[in-house]
C-alpha positions as CSV (number, residue, x, y, z in Angstrom):
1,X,191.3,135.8,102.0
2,X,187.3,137.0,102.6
3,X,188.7,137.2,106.2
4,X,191.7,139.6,105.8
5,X,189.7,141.5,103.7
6,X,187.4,142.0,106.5
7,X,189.6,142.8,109.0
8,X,191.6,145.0,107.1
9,X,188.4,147.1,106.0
10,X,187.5,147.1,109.8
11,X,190.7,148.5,110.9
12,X,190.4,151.5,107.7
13,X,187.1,152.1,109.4
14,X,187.9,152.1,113.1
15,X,191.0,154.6,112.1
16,X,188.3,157.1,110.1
17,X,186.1,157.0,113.2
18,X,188.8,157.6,115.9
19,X,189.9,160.9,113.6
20,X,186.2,162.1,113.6
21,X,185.6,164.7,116.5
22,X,182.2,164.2,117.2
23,X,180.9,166.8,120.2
24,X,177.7,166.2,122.9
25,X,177.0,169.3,124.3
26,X,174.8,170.5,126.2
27,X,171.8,171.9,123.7
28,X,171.9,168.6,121.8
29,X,171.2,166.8,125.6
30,X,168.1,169.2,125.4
31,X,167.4,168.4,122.1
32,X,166.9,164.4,122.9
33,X,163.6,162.9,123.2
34,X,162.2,160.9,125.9
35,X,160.5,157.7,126.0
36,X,158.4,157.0,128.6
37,X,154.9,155.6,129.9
38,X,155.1,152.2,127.8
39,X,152.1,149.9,128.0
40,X,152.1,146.7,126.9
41,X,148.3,145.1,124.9
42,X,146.4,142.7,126.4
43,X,147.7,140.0,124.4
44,X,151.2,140.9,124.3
45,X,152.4,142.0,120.9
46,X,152.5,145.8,121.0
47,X,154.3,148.5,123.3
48,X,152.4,151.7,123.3
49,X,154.6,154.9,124.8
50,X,154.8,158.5,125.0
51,X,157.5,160.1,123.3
52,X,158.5,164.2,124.9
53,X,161.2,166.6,124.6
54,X,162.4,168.8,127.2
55,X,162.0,172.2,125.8
């Protein structure tokens, strides 16, 4: 039952999203920020990086 549930919630979802018209153009591409430069510590644990946008 739990497992119909699920799938049938899953398809009402995937049909909402494929209706959505979401656009990328060309000033949200600018928009994005970069990651770059990462550096890991000495001992491992952490990532230290620089974060830019193209403006």
């Amino acid at each position: 039952m739990k497992r119909t549930l699920s799938v049938l919630v899953l398809i009402i979802v995937a049909a909402f999203a494929a209706q959505a018209q979401i656009t990328f153009n060309v000033n949200d591409l600018i928009n994005l920020k970069r990651v770059g430069d990462p550096q890991v510590s000495p001992d491992g644990k952490w990532v230290a990086y620089s974060i830019r946008r193209c403006r």
